[in-house]
VOLUMVO-80735 format. One line per 10 residues: number of its first residue (from 1); for each residue z, y, x of N, C-alpha, C. Coordinates in steps of 0.02 Angstrom, whole numbers, plus 50000, padded with zeros to 5 digits. Example, Ala and Ser with C-alpha at 12.3 -4.5 7.8 and 13.67 -1.06 7.14 Angstrom:
BEGIN
1) 50390,49716,50660,50390,49775,50615,50390,49835,50660 | 50354,49888,50642,50357,49947,50684,50394,50002,50645;
// end
This chain:
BEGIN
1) 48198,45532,54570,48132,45543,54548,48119,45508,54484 | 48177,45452,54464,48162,45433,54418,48164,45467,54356 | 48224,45507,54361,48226,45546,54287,48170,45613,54303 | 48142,45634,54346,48084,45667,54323,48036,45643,54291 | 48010,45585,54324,47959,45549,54286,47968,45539,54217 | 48030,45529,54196,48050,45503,54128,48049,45584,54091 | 48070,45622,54128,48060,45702,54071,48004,45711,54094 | 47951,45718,54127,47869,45730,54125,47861,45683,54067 | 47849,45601,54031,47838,45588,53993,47870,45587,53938 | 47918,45616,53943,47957,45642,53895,47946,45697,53848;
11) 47927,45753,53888,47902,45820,53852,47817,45805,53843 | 47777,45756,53894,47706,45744,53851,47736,45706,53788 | 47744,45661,53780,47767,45643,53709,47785,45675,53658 | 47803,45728,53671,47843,45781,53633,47808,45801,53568 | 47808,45806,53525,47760,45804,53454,47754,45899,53457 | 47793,45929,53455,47786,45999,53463,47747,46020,53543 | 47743,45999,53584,47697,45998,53642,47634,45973,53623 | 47599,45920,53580,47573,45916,53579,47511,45973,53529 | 47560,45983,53484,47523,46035,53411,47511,46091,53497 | 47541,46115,53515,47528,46189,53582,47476,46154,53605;
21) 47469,46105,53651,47423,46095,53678,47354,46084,53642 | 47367,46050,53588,47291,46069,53529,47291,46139,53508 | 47323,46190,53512,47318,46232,53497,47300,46279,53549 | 47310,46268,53590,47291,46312,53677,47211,46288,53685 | 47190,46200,53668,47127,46189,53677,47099,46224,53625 | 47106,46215,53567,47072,46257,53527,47034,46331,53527 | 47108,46378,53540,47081,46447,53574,47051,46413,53617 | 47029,46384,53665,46974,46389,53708,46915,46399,53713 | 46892,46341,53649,46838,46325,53633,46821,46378,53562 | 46877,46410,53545,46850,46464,53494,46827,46509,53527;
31) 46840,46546,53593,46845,46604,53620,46779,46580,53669 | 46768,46495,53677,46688,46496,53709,46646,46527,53641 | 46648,46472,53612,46602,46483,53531,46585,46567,53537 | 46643,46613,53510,46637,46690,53516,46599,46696,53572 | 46596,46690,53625,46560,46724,53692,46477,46704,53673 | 46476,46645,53630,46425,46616,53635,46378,46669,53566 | 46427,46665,53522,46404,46712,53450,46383,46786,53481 | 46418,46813,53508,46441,46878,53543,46339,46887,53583 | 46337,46832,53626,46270,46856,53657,46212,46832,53609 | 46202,46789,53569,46167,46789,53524,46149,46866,53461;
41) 46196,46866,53450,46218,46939,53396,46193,47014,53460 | 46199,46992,53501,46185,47057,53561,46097,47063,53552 | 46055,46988,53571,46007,46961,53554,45963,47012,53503 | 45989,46978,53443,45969,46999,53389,45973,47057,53377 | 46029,47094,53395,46013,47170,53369,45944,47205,53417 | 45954,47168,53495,45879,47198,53532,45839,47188,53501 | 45813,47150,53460,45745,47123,53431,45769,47166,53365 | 45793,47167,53317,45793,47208,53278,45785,47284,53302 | 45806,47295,53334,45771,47400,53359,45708,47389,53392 | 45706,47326,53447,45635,47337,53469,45579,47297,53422;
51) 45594,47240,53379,45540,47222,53356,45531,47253,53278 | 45569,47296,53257,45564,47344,53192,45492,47402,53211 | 45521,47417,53279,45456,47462,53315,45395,47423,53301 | 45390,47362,53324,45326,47332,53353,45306,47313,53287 | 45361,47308,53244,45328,47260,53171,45269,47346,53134 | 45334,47378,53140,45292,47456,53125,45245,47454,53150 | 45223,47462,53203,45140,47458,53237,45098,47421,53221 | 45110,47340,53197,45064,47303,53184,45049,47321,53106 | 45088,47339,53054,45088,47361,52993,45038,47425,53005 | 45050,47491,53050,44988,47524,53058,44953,47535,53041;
61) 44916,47494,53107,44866,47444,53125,44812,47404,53092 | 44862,47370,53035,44805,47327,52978,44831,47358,52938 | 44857,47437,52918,44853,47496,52864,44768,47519,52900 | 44751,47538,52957,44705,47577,52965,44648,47545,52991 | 44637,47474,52972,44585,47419,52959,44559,47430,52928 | 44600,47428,52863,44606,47391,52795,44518,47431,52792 | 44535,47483,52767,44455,47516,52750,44410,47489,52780 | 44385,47497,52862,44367,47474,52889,44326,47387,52867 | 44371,47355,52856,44389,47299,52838,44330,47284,52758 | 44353,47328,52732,44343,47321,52653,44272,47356,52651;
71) 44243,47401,52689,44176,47430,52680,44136,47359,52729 | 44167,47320,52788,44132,47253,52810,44115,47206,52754 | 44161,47196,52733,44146,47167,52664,44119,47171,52619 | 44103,47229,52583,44038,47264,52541,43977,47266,52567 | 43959,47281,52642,43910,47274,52672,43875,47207,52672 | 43935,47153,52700,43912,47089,52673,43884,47041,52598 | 43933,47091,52564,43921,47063,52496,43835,47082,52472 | 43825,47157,52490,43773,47171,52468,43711,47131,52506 | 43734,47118,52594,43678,47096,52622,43650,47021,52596 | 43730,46977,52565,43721,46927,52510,43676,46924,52458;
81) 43695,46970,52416,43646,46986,52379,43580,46992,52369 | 43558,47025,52438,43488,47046,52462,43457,46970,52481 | 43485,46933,52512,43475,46867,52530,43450,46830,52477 | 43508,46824,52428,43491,46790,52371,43423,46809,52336 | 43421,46880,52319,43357,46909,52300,43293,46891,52349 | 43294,46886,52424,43242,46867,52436,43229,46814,52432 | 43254,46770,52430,43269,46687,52435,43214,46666,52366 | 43255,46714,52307,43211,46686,52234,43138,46722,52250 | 43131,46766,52280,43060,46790,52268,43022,46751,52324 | 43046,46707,52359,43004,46681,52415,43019,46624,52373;
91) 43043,46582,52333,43035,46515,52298,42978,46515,52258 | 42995,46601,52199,42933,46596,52168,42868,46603,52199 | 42860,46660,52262,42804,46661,52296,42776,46593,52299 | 42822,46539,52330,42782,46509,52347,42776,46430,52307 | 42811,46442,52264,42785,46397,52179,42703,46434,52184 | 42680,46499,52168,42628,46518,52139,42588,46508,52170 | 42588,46511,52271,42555,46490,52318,42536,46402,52306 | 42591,46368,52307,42583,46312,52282,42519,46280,52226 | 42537,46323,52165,42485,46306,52096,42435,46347,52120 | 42406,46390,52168,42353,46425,52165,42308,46360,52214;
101) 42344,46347,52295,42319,46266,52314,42300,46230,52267 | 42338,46211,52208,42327,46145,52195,42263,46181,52133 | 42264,46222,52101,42196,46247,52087,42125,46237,52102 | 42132,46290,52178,42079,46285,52235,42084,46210,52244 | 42120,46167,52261,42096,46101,52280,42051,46063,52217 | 42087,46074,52177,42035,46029,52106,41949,46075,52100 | 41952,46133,52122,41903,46173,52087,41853,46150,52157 | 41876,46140,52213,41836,46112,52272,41826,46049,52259 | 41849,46017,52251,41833,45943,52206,41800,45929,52183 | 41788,45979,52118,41739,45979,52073,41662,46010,52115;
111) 41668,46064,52143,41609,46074,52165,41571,46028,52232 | 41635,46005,52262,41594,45962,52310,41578,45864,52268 | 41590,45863,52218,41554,45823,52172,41477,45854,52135 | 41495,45902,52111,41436,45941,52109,41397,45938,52156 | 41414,45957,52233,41350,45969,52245,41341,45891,52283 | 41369,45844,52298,41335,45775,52292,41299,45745,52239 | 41299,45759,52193,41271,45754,52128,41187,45776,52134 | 41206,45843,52155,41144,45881,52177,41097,45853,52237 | 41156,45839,52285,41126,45807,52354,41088,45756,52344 | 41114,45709,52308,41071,45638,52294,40997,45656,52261;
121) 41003,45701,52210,40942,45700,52165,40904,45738,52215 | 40933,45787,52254,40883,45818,52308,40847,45769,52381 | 40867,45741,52395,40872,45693,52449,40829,45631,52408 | 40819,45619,52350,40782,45554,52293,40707,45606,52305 | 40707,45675,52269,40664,45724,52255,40624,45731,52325 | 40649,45721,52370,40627,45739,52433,40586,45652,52478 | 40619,45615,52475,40597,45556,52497,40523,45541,52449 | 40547,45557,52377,40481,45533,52342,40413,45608,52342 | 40444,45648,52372,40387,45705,52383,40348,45666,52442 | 40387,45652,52490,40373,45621,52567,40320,45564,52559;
131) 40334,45524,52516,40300,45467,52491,40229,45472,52454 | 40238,45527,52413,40160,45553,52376,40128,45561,52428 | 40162,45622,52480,40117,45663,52507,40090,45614,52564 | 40138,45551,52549,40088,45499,52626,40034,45469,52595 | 40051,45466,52520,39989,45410,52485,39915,45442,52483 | 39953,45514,52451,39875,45550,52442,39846,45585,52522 | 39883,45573,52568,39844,45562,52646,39802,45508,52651 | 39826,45445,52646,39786,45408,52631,39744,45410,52588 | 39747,45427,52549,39702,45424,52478,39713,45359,52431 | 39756,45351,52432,39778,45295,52370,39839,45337,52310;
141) 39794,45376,52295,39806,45426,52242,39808,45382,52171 | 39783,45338,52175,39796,45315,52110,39853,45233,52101 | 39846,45208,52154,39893,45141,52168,39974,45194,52163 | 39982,45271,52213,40045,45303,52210,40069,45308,52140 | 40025,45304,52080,40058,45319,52014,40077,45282,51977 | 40055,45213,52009,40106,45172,51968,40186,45129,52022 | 40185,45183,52063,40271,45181,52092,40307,45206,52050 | 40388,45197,52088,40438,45231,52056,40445,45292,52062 | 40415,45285,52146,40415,45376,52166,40369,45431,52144 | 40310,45380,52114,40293,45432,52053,40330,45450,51986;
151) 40369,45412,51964,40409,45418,51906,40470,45484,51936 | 40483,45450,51997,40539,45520,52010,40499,45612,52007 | 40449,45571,52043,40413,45655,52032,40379,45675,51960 | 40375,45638,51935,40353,45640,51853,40416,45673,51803 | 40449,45637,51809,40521,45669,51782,40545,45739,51814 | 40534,45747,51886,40567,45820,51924,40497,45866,51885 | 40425,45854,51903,40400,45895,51872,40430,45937,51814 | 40441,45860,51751,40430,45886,51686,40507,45920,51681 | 40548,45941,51731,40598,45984,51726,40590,46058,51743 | 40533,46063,51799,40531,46113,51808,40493,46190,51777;
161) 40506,46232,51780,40482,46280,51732,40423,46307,51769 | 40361,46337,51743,40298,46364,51764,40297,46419,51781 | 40285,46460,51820,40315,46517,51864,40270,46577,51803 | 40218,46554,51796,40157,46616,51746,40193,46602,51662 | 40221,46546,51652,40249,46547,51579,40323,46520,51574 | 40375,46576,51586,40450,46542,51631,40492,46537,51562 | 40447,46528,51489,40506,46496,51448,40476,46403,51433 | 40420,46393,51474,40413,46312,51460,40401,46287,51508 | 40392,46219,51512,40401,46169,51581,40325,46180,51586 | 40310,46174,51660,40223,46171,51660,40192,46106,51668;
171) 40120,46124,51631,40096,46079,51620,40034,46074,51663 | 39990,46013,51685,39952,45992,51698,39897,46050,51694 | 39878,46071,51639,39820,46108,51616,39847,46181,51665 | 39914,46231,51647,39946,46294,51669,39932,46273,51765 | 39940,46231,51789,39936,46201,51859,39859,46232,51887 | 39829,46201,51853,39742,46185,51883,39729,46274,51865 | 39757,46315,51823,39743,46391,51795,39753,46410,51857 | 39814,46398,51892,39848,46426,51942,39807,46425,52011 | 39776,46359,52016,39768,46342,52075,39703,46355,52105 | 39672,46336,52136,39589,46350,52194,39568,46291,52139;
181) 39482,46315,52119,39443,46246,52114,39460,46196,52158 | 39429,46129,52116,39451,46084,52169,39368,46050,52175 | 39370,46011,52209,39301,45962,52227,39319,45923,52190 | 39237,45903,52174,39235,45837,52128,39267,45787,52135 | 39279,45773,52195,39312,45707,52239,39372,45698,52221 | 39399,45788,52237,39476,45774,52223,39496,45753,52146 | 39458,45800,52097,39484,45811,52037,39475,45748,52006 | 39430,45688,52024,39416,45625,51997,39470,45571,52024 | 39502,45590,52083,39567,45536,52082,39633,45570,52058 | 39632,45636,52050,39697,45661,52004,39681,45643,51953;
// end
Protein backbone atom coordinates (compact mmCIF):
# COMPACT_ATOMS: atom_id res chain seq x y z
CA UNK A 1 0.00 0.00 0.00
CA UNK A 2 2.88 1.86 0.31
CA UNK A 3 3.84 2.42 -3.21
CA UNK A 4 0.24 3.37 -4.02
CA UNK A 5 0.20 6.03 -1.73
CA UNK A 6 3.50 7.22 -3.08
CA UNK A 7 2.04 7.12 -6.95
CA UNK A 8 -1.38 8.82 -5.79
CA UNK A 9 1.06 11.67 -4.60
CA UNK A 10 3.07 11.25 -7.15
CA UNK A 11 0.80 11.91 -10.18
CA UNK A 12 -1.01 14.87 -7.82
CA UNK A 13 2.32 16.44 -7.93
CA UNK A 14 2.60 15.96 -11.39
CA UNK A 15 3.01 19.53 -13.07
CA UNK A 16 1.16 18.29 -16.33
CA UNK A 17 -1.82 16.97 -14.01
CA UNK A 18 -1.97 19.85 -12.58
CA UNK A 19 -2.26 22.45 -15.92
CA UNK A 20 -5.56 19.34 -16.75
CA UNK A 21 -6.93 19.77 -13.66
CA UNK A 22 -6.96 23.79 -13.96
CA UNK A 23 -8.04 23.23 -17.10
CA UNK A 24 -11.06 20.73 -16.47
CA UNK A 25 -11.95 23.44 -13.52
CA UNK A 26 -11.94 26.04 -15.80
CA UNK A 27 -14.35 24.52 -18.49
CA UNK A 28 -16.50 24.27 -15.60
CA UNK A 29 -16.91 27.44 -14.51
CA UNK A 30 -16.87 28.71 -18.23
CA UNK A 31 -19.71 26.44 -19.25
CA UNK A 32 -21.54 27.72 -15.68
CA UNK A 33 -20.80 31.46 -16.76
CA UNK A 34 -22.41 30.40 -20.49
CA UNK A 35 -25.58 28.80 -18.85
CA UNK A 36 -25.67 31.87 -16.88
CA UNK A 37 -25.16 34.40 -20.18
CA UNK A 38 -27.37 31.93 -22.17
CA UNK A 39 -30.59 32.71 -19.69
CA UNK A 40 -29.93 36.26 -19.35
CA UNK A 41 -29.61 36.79 -23.36
CA UNK A 42 -32.97 34.44 -23.46
CA UNK A 43 -34.27 37.33 -20.94
CA UNK A 44 -33.56 40.04 -22.98
CA UNK A 45 -34.62 39.05 -26.24
CA UNK A 46 -38.36 38.44 -24.29
CA UNK A 47 -38.35 41.98 -23.31
CA UNK A 48 -37.10 43.18 -26.50
CA UNK A 49 -40.28 41.56 -28.70
CA UNK A 50 -42.54 42.09 -25.79
CA UNK A 51 -41.46 45.43 -24.50
CA UNK A 52 -40.83 46.97 -28.26
CA UNK A 53 -44.80 46.22 -28.35
CA UNK A 54 -45.51 47.96 -25.09
CA UNK A 55 -42.90 50.80 -25.75
CA UNK A 56 -45.06 51.16 -29.22
CA UNK A 57 -48.25 51.62 -27.26
CA UNK A 58 -47.08 54.01 -24.80
CA UNK A 59 -45.48 56.17 -27.81
CA UNK A 60 -49.25 55.97 -29.24
CA UNK A 61 -50.70 56.97 -26.57
CA UNK A 62 -48.80 60.35 -25.77
CA UNK A 63 -48.83 60.65 -29.95
CA UNK A 64 -52.73 60.90 -29.43
CA UNK A 65 -52.59 63.23 -26.19
CA UNK A 66 -50.36 65.38 -27.51
CA UNK A 67 -53.32 67.58 -29.13
CA UNK A 68 -55.44 66.96 -26.56
CA UNK A 69 -52.74 68.08 -24.32
CA UNK A 70 -51.77 71.23 -26.27
CA UNK A 71 -55.46 72.68 -26.82
CA UNK A 72 -55.44 72.13 -22.38
CA UNK A 73 -52.88 74.35 -22.52
CA UNK A 74 -54.16 77.17 -24.71
CA UNK A 75 -57.30 77.01 -22.84
CA UNK A 76 -55.29 77.70 -19.80
CA UNK A 77 -53.11 80.19 -21.21
CA UNK A 78 -56.02 82.17 -22.40
CA UNK A 79 -58.02 81.55 -19.10
CA UNK A 80 -54.50 83.22 -17.70
CA UNK A 81 -54.85 85.88 -19.54
CA UNK A 82 -58.46 86.60 -18.77
CA UNK A 83 -57.36 86.52 -15.10
CA UNK A 84 -54.76 88.85 -15.52
CA UNK A 85 -57.15 91.21 -17.41
CA UNK A 86 -59.60 91.00 -14.71
CA UNK A 87 -57.27 91.35 -11.92
CA UNK A 88 -56.04 95.00 -13.59
CA UNK A 89 -59.56 96.15 -14.09
CA UNK A 90 -60.61 95.26 -10.51
CA UNK A 91 -57.22 97.15 -9.14
CA UNK A 92 -58.19 100.05 -11.18
CA UNK A 93 -61.92 99.74 -10.23
CA UNK A 94 -61.06 99.89 -7.10
CA UNK A 95 -58.14 102.68 -6.96
CA UNK A 96 -61.18 104.90 -8.45
CA UNK A 97 -63.65 103.46 -5.78
CA UNK A 98 -60.99 104.30 -3.38
CA UNK A 99 -60.40 108.28 -4.58
CA UNK A 100 -64.16 108.63 -5.08
CA UNK A 101 -64.39 107.59 -0.81
CA UNK A 102 -61.78 109.65 -0.06
CA UNK A 103 -63.58 112.56 -2.06
CA UNK A 104 -67.06 111.89 -0.53
CA UNK A 105 -65.28 111.75 2.84
CA UNK A 106 -63.60 115.32 2.63
CA UNK A 107 -66.74 116.81 0.84
CA UNK A 108 -68.84 115.33 4.06
CA UNK A 109 -66.38 116.98 6.19
CA UNK A 110 -66.73 119.98 4.81
CA UNK A 111 -70.45 120.08 4.91
CA UNK A 112 -70.88 118.67 8.28
CA UNK A 113 -68.54 121.70 9.42
CA UNK A 114 -70.79 123.74 7.53
CA UNK A 115 -73.60 122.86 8.93
CA UNK A 116 -72.18 123.16 12.64
CA UNK A 117 -71.19 126.43 11.73
CA UNK A 118 -74.77 126.95 10.86
CA UNK A 119 -75.98 124.99 13.93
CA UNK A 120 -74.28 127.24 16.41
CA UNK A 121 -75.43 130.57 14.86
CA UNK A 122 -78.92 128.88 14.70
CA UNK A 123 -79.13 127.52 18.22
CA UNK A 124 -77.29 131.49 19.45
CA UNK A 125 -80.36 132.97 16.96
CA UNK A 126 -82.79 130.88 18.71
CA UNK A 127 -81.85 131.10 22.50
CA UNK A 128 -81.63 134.95 22.00
CA UNK A 129 -85.17 134.98 20.15
CA UNK A 130 -86.29 132.89 23.43
CA UNK A 131 -84.83 135.56 25.61
CA UNK A 132 -86.53 138.74 23.86
CA UNK A 133 -89.61 137.05 23.61
CA UNK A 134 -89.40 136.39 27.65
CA UNK A 135 -88.39 140.08 28.26
CA UNK A 136 -91.01 141.68 26.19
CA UNK A 137 -93.59 139.16 28.21
CA UNK A 138 -92.56 140.77 30.93
CA UNK A 139 -92.35 144.00 29.61
CA UNK A 140 -88.86 145.02 30.21
CA UNK A 141 -88.62 145.95 26.63
CA UNK A 142 -86.24 148.38 27.18
CA UNK A 143 -83.60 146.92 30.05
CA UNK A 144 -83.73 143.65 26.95
CA UNK A 145 -81.77 146.18 24.64
CA UNK A 146 -79.08 146.75 26.31
CA UNK A 147 -78.17 142.73 26.47
CA UNK A 148 -76.09 140.77 24.32
CA UNK A 149 -79.07 138.97 23.18
CA UNK A 150 -80.21 142.01 21.84
CA UNK A 151 -77.02 142.57 19.93
CA UNK A 152 -77.39 138.94 18.56
CA UNK A 153 -80.78 139.80 17.30
CA UNK A 154 -79.65 143.20 16.11
CA UNK A 155 -76.98 141.82 13.96
CA UNK A 156 -79.41 138.60 12.65
CA UNK A 157 -81.98 141.30 11.85
CA UNK A 158 -79.62 143.57 9.97
CA UNK A 159 -78.81 140.35 7.79
CA UNK A 160 -81.91 139.58 6.90
CA UNK A 161 -83.63 140.66 3.69
CA UNK A 162 -87.36 142.38 3.68
CA UNK A 163 -89.79 140.13 2.09
CA UNK A 164 -91.83 143.56 0.20
CA UNK A 165 -88.17 144.96 -0.86
CA UNK A 166 -85.90 141.51 -1.41
CA UNK A 167 -82.82 143.52 -2.81
CA UNK A 168 -82.21 145.33 0.84
CA UNK A 169 -82.03 144.34 4.45
CA UNK A 170 -85.26 145.63 6.23
CA UNK A 171 -85.58 148.27 8.07
CA UNK A 172 -87.36 149.46 11.11
CA UNK A 173 -89.60 151.96 9.14
CA UNK A 174 -90.43 148.77 5.90
CA UNK A 175 -91.45 146.57 9.38
CA UNK A 176 -94.14 148.92 10.99
CA UNK A 177 -95.48 149.35 6.74
CA UNK A 178 -95.91 145.71 7.04
CA UNK A 179 -97.40 145.23 10.20
CA UNK A 180 -101.10 145.94 12.28
CA UNK A 181 -101.15 149.45 14.02
CA UNK A 182 -99.83 149.21 17.18
CA UNK A 183 -101.12 150.89 20.62
CA UNK A 184 -99.67 153.68 22.04
CA UNK A 185 -98.32 151.57 24.83
CA UNK A 186 -96.67 149.31 22.64
CA UNK A 187 -95.11 151.71 20.13
CA UNK A 188 -93.62 153.91 23.17
CA UNK A 189 -91.46 151.03 24.59
CA UNK A 190 -90.27 149.87 21.03
Amino acid sequence: MGACAAHATATELNPVRKVVNLLQAMQKKVEAEGEVEKELFEKYMCYCKNGGADLGDSIAAAEEKIPAVSSEIEASEAKLSQAKSDLKDAQTDRAAAKAAMEEATALRKKEAAEYAKYKADADTNVAAIAKAVAALEKGNAGTFLQTPSATVLRTWRAGMVCPTQTSRPCSPSSRRARTTPRSPARSQAY
